[in-house]
C-alpha positions as CSV (number, residue, x, y, z in Angstrom):
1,X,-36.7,138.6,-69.2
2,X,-35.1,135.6,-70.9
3,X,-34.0,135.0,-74.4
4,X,-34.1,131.1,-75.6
5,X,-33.0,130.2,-78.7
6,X,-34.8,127.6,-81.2
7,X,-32.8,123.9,-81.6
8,X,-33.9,121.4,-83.2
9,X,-32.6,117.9,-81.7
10,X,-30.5,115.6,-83.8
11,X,-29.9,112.6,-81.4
12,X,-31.3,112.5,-77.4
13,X,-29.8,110.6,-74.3
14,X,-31.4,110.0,-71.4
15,X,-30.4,113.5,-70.0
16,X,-29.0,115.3,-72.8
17,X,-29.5,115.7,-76.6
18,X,-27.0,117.3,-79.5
19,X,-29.3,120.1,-81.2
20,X,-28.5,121.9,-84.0
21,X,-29.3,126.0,-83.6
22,X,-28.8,127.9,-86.8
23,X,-26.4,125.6,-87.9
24,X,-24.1,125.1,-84.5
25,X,-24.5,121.8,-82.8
26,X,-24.6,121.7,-79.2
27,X,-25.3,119.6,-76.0
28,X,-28.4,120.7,-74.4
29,X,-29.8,119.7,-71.0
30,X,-33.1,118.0,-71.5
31,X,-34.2,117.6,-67.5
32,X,-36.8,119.7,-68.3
33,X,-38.6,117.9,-71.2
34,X,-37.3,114.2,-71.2
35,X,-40.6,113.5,-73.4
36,X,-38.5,115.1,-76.6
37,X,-38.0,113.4,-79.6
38,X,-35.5,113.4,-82.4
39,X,-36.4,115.9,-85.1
40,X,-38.4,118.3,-82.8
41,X,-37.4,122.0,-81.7
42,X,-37.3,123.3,-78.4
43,X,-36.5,126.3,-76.7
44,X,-33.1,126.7,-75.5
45,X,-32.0,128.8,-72.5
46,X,-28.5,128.9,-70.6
47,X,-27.8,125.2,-71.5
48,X,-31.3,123.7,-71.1
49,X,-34.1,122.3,-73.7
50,X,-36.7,124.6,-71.7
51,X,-39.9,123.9,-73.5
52,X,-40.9,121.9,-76.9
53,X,-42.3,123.8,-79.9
54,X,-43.7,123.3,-83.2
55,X,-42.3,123.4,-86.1
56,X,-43.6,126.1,-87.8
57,X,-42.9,128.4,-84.6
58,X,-39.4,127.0,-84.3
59,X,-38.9,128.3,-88.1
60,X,-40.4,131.5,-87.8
61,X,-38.2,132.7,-84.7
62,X,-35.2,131.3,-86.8
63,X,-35.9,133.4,-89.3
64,X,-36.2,136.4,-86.8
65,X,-33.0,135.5,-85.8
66,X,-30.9,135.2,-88.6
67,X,-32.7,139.1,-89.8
68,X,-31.1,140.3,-86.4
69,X,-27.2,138.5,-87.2
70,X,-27.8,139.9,-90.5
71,X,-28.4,142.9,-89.4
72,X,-25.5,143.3,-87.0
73,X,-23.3,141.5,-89.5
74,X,-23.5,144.9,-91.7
75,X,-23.0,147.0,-89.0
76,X,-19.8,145.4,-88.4
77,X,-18.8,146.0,-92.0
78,X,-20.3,149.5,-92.6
């Protein structure tokens, strides 16, 4: 199984784009969906804009993800 990670894309080359994931920027491949536009999420993977996703879908993993850093943020302070 693989984990990707919800970005959205702040500015796009003609193979790359800078995303933003929970507040990191990054460079992300984009071979695999060259159609993507500035301000849309994708799914990122190892590198690599994987797969283009809607908003609301984008925001609701986010939110999954930050209860899990949360969560593990505690731990480290418990």
């Amino acid at each position: 199984m693989c984990v990707g990670v919800p970005a959205k894309v702040l500015t796009k080359e003609e193979y790359s784009a800078i995303v933003d994931v929970m507040g990191s920027q990054m460079t992300v491949g984009i071979i695999f969906v060259p159609e993507v536009e500035v301000g849309q999420y994708v799914i990122v993977h190892a590198g690599q804009a994987m797969s283009i996703i809607d908003e609301d879908s984008a925001l609701l993993s986010l939110e999954e993800w930050r209860k899990l850093d949360d969560a593990r943020n505690a731990e480290k302070t418990s």
